[in-house]
C-alpha positions in Angstrom: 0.0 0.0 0.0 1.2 3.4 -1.2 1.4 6.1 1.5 0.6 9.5 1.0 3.1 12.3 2.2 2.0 15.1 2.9 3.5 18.3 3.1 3.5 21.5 5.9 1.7 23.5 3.1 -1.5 20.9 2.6 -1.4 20.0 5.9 -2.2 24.3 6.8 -4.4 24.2 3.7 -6.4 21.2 4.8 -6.9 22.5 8.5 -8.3 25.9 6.9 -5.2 27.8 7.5 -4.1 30.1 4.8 -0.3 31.1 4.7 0.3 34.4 3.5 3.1 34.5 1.2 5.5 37.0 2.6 6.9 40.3 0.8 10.4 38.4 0.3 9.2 35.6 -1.6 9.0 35.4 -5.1 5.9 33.4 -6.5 8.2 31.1 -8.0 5.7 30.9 -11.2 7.6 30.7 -14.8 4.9 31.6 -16.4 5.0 35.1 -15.1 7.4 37.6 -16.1 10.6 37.9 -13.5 9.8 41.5 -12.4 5.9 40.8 -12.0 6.9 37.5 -10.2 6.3 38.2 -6.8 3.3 38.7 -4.2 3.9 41.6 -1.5 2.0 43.1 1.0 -0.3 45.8 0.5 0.0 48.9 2.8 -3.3 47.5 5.1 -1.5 43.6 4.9 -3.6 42.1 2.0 -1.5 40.1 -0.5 -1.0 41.4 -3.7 0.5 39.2 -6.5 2.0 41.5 -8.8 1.3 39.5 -11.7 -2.1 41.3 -11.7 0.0 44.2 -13.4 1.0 42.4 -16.2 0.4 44.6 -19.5 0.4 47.3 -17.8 3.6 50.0 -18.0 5.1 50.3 -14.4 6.4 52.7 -11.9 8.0 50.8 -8.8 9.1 53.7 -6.6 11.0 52.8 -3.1 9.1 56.2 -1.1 10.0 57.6 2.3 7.6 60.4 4.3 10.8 62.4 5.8 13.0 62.7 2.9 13.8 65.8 0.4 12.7 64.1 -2.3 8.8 63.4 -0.3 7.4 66.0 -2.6 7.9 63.6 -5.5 4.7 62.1 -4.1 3.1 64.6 -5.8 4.8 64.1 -9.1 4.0 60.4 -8.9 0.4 61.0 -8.5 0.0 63.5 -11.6 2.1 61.1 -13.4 -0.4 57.9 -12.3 -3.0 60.0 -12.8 -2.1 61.4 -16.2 -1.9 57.8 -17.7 -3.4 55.4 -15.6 -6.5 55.0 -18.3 -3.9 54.1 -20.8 -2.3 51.3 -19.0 0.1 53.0 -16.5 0.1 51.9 -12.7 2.4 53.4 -10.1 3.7 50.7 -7.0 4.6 52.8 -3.7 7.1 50.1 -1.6 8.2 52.2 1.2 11.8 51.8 2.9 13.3 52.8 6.0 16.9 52.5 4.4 18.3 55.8 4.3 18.8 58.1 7.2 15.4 56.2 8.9 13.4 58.5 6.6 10.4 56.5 6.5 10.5 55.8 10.1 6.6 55.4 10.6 3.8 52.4 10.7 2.1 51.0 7.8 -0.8 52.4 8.8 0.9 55.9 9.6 2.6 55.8 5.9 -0.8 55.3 4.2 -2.7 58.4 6.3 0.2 60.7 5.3 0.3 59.7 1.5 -3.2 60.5 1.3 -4.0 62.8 3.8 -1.0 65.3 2.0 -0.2 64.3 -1.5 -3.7 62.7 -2.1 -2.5 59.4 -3.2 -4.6 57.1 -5.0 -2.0 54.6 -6.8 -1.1 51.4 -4.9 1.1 51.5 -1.7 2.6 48.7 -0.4 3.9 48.0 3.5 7.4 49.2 4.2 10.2 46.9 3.3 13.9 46.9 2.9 15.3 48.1 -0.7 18.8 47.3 0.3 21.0 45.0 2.7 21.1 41.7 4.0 16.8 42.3 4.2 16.5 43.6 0.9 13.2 42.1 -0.2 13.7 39.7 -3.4 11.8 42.1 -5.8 14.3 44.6 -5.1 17.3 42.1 -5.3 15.9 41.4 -9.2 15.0 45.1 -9.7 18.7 46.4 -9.2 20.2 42.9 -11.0 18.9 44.6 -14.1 20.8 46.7 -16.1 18.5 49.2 -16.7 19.5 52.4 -17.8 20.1 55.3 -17.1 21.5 54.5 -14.1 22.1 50.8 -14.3 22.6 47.8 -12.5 23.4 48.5 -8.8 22.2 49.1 -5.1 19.3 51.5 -4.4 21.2 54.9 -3.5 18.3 56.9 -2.0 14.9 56.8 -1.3 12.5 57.7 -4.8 14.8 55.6 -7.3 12.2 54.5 -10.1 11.8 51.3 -12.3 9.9 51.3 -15.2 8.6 48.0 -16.3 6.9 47.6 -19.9 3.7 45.8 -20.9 5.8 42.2 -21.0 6.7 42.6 -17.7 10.7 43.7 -18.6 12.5 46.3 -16.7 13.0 49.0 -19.3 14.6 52.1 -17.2 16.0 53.0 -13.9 16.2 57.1 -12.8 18.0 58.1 -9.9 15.9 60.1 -7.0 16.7 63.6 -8.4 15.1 62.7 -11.7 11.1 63.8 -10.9 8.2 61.5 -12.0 7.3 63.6 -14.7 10.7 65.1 -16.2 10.6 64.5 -20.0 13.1 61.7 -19.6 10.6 59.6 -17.6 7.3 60.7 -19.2 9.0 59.8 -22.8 9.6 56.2 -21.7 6.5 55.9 -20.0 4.8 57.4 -23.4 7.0 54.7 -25.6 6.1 51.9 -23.5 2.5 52.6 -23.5 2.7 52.8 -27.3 3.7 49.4 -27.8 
């Protein structure tokens, strides 16, 4: 007689426990495209495969509340808000990397993104961009040699990926570069195109 193993996962599954996949694993899924291959957190702790943005053009943006470059918020939302009903989607993953410039709760991140810049696009909870907890998203993010700015380690808080409709990392801009500077809109504009 054959015996049946089975594993941790079933066993949760079968007792009704669901096991939320956390923001540092990928969902190990060929099918999807590398950069949309992952499920993170939402800002209020939902799930959120990412391969729900596929075919869309993409803005993932590590944001911080305390930082000089906060006001980009702003730029981010006309940008989302410019495109958005041609395919364009904004991701908000806040980090805590640099200087402890996104110091505050999930919760306290979400009330200040819309309570002062109005934000509508998604926001994710706050992970780590960079370092020995650099969430796995990030770790394929900077692995790309994207340009501008290339393949490499976040440097500061609002350093922006753009991924195109097949899911393919097609630009990186440094934080000084705003959301909608004529170097990112014309990408954004390409991409949507195709």
């Amino acid at each position: 007689m054959k015996r049946a193993s089975i594993t941790f996962g079933m066993f949760l599954a079968m007792a009704g426990v669901t096991m939320l996949q956390a923001a540092d694993t990928p969902a190990a899924d060929s099918s999807k495209p590398a950069a949309l291959n992952f499920t993170m957190p939402g800002i209020t702790g939902e799930n959120v495969d990412l391969s729900q943005y596929s075919g869309k053009v993409i803005m993932m943006v590590n944001v911080a509340s305390k930082c000089g470059f906060t006001p980009q918020y702003e730029g981010l939302e006309k940008i989302y808000e410019k495109y958005k009903d041609k395919g364009f989607i904004v991701l908000g993953f806040p980090a805590n990397n640099f200087r402890s410039q996104e110091p505050g709760t999930n919760a306290q991140i979400e009330a200040f993104c819309t309570g002062k810049y109005h934000v509508t696009f998604p926001m994710f909870s706050k992970i780590s961009v960079l370092g020995d907890d650099q969430a796995p998203l990030y770790k394929y993010l900077t692995s790309v040699d994207a340009k501008p700015e290339g393949a490499g380690d976040v440097k500061w808080n609002f350093e922006k990926f753009v991924i195109g409709r097949d899911g393919t990392v097609i630009a990186r801009f440094p934080s000084k570069v705003k959301p909608e500077d004529s170097a990112v809109t014309s990408v954004v504009e390409a991409a949507l195109a195709k």
